[in-house]
C-alpha positions in Angstrom: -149.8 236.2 145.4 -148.5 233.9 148.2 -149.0 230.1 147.4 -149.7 230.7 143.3 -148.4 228.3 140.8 -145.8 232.0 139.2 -143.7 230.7 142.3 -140.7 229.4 139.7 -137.8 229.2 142.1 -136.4 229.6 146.2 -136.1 233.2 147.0 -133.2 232.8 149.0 -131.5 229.9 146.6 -132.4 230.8 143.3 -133.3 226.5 142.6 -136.1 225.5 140.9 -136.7 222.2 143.1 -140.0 222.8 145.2 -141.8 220.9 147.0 -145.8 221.0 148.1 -146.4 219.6 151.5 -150.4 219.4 151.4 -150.3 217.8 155.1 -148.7 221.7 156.9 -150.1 223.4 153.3 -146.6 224.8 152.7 -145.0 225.5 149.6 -141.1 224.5 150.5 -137.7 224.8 148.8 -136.4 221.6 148.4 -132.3 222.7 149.1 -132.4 224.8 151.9 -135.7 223.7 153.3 -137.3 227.7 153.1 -140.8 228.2 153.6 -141.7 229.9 150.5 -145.2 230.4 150.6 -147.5 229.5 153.8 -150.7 229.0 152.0 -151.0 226.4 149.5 -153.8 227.1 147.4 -155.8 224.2 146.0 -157.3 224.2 142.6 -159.3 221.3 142.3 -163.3 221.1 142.9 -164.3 222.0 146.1 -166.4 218.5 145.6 -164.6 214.8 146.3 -165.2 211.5 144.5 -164.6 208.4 145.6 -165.5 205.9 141.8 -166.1 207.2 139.1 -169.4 207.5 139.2 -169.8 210.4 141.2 -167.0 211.6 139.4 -169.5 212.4 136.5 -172.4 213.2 138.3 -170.6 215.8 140.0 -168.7 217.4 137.7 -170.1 220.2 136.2 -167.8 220.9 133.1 -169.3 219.8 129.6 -167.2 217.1 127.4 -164.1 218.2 125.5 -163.7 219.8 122.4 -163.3 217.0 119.4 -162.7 217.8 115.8 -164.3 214.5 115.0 -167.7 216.5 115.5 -168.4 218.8 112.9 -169.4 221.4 115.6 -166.5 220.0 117.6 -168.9 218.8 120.2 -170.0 222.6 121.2 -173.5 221.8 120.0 -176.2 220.3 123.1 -178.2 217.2 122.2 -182.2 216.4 123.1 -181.7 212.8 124.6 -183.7 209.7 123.4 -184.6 208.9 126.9 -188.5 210.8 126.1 -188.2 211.5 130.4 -188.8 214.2 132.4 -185.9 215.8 134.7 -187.7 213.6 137.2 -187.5 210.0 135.3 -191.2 210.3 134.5 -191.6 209.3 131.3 -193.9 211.6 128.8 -197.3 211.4 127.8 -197.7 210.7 124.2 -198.2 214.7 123.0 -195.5 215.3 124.8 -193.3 212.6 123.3 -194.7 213.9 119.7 -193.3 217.7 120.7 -190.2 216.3 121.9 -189.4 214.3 118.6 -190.3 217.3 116.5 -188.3 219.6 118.7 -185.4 216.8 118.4 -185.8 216.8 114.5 -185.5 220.5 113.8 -182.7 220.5 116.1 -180.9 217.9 114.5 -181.8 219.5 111.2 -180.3 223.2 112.5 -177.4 221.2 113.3 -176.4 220.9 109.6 -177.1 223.7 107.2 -175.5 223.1 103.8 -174.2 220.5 101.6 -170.6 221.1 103.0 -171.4 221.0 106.8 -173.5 217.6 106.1 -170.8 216.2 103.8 -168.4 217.2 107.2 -170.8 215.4 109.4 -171.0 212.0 107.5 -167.5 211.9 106.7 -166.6 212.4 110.0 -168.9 209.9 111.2 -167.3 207.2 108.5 -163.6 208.6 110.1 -165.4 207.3 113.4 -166.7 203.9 112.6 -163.0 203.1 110.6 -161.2 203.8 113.9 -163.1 202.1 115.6 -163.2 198.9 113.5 -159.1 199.6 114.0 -159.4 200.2 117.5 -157.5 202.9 116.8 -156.6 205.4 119.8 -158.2 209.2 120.2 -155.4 210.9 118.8 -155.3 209.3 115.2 -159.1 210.1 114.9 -158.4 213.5 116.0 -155.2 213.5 113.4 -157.7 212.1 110.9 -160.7 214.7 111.5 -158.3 217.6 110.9 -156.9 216.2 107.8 -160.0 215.7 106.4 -161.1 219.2 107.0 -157.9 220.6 105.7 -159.2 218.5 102.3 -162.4 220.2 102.3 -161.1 223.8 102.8 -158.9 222.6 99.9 -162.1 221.6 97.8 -160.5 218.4 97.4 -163.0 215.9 97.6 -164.8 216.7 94.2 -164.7 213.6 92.4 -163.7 211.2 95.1 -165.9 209.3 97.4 -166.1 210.2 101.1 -165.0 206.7 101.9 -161.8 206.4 100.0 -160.9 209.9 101.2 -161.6 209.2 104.7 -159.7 205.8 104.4 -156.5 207.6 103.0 -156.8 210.1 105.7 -156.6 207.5 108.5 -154.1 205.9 106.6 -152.3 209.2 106.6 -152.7 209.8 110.7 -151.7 206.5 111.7 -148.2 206.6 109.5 -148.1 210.4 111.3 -149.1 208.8 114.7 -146.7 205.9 114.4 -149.7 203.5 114.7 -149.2 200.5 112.7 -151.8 199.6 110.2 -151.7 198.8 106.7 -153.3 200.1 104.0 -154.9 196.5 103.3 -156.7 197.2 106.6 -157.7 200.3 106.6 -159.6 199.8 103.3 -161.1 196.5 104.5 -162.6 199.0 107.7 -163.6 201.2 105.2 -165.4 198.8 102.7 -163.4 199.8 99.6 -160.3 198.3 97.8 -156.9 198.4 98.5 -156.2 200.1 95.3 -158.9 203.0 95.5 -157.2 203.8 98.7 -153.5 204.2 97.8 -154.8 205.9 94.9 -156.4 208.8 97.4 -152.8 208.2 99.6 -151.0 209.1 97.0 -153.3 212.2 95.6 -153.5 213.6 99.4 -150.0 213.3 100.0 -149.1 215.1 97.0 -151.8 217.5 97.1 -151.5 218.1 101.2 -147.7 218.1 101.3 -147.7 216.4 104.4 -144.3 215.1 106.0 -145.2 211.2 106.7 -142.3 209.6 108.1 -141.0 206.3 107.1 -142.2 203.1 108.4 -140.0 201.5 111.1 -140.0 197.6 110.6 -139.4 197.4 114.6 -142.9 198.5 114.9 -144.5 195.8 113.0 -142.5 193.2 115.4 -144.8 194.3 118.5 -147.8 193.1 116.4 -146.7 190.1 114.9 -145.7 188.6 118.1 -149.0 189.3 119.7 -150.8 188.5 116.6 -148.6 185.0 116.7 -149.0 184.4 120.7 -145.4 184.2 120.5 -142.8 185.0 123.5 -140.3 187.5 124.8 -137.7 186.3 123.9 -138.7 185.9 120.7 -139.4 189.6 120.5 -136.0 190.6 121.9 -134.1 188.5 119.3 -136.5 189.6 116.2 -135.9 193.2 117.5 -131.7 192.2 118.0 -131.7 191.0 114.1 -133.4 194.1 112.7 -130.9 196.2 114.4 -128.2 194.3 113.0 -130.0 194.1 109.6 -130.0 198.3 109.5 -126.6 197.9 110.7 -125.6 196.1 107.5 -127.9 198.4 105.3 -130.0 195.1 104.6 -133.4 197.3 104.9 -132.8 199.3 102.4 -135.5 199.3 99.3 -137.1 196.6 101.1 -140.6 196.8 102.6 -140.9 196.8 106.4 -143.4 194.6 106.8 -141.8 191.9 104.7 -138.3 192.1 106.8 -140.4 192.4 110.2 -141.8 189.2 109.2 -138.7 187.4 108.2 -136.8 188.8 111.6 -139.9 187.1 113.3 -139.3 183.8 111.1 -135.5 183.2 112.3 -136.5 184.2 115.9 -139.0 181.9 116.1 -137.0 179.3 114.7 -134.2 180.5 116.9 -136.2 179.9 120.1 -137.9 176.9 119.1 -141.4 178.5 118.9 -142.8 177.0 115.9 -144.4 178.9 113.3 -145.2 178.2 109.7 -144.5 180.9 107.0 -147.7 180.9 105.9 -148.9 181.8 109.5 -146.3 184.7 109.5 -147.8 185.8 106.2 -151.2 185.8 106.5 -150.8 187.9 109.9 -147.8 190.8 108.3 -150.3 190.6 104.9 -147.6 189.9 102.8 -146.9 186.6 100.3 -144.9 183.7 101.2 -142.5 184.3 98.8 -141.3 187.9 100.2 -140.7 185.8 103.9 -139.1 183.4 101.9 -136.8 186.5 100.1 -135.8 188.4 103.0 -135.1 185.1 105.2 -132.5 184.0 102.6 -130.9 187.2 102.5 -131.0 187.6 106.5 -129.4 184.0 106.7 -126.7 184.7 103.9 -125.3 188.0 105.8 -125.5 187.0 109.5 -124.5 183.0 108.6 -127.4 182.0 110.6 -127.5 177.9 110.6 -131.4 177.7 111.2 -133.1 174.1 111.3 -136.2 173.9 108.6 
């Protein structure tokens, strides 16, 4: 059909280049300037916006799927407005047959121990990312994990929040989102050492492929975290490389040479910071800044005023 998105390539060139001109509706070969198709077809609404407000009003698709709902959000919901389609609000029967109807709902909702485990666990995976302000796609990362754990019958003798702390632990080293497991527990109200004990029991039990954590992504977040400038950045970034260069990284945590590369920059660029500041915001002790900074020094015969 004339003006479909099949149209791959020029007729007459064979190139793939093509270009849409929505002011003569044209579909045009970008080479040698062939009218491919005369009819451009259009397959957006047939409504406009101009905010987005009546963006939503207008729109007449539903929200998208999530696995962070345990019905993946294909379920409809009895509002709490207790109003009428008109904005009239309901007279008190009618407000007592609307909570009733909204309760049996809710409760048809969930049937089963498993589906209201699913739906509180996935509500904790919720209120963890966002105490992380964590983007969509680790909590989506995180929801299927935990499902995959159920299915697995996993959770039997573990608490829902130290599995769904491990499993957002597990997305964000997947998603390449830097957060520690420190943090991730404190969202989760538990201890750092009931969630690397799930870590470690999921990752064994799940087999999942978690890559390695890059020290150049803690840098990002210790310079924001320390208000500190670009140039800093740059050279923290500049002595990492080098660092990998020289195999300096190797058995050596990543937050613990981020923060010593962020130490010597700042030092470097006359941006004062204390190693206790640099500490307290990379979660790790004095003493492992201290480590890695003499090391860094030694190698690259850095002459850095204390």
């Amino acid at each position: 059909m004339e003006g479909s998105p099949q149209i791959k390539e020029c007729p007459e060139c064979r190139k793939t280049d093509l270009i849409q001109d929505y002011e003569a509706g044209e579909l045009v070969c970008e080479h040698c300037g062939f009218v491919i198709s005369p009819v451009l077809l259009d397959h957006g609404p047939e409504w406009r916006a101009f905010n987005t407000e009546q963006r939503e009003k207008r729109t007449r698709a539903g929200a998208p799927l999530t696995w962070a709902i345990h019905d993946r959000g294909l379920s409809t919901i009895i509002g709490w407005s207790d109003r009428d389609v008109y904005g009239r609000k309901l007279k008190p029967e009618q407000k007592a047959q609307v909570f009733r109807l909204r309760k049996w709902h809710r409760r048809s909702q969930v049937s089963g121990s498993t589906q209201r485990n699913l739906a509180y666990a996935l509500s904790e995976l919720t209120k963890v990312a966002y105490k992380l302000n964590l983007p969509r796609n680790v909590l989506e990362t995180a929801s299927m994990l935990y499902r995959r754990i159920v299915r697995k019958r996993l959770i039997r003798g573990r608490t829902i929040q130290g599995v769904a702390a491990a499993s957002i632990y597990m997305a964000c080293r997947q998603c390449n989102i830097i957060r520690t497991l420190e943090e991730v527990a404190k969202a989760a109200n538990i201890s750092k050492k009931e969630g690397g004990r799930n870590y470690r029991f999921l990752l064994r039990r799940l087999q999942n492929k978690v890559p390695p954590v890059d020290p150049h992504n803690h840098i990002s977040k210790f310079i924001n975290h320390l208000s500190l400038s670009g140039d800093t950045e740059t050279l923290a970034i500049q002595i990492i490389d080098l660092a990998q260069e020289l195999r300096l990284t190797s058995g050596r945590g990543p937050a613990g040479i981020a923060a010593a590369a962020t130490y010597i920059a700042s030092r470097l660029t006359g941006e004062q910071r204390t190693q206790g500041d640099i500490a307290r915001t990379a979660h790790v002790t004095e003493v492992t800044i201290r480590n890695r900074y003499k090391e860094l020094i030694k190698k690259f015969s850095i002459n850095v005023s204390l």
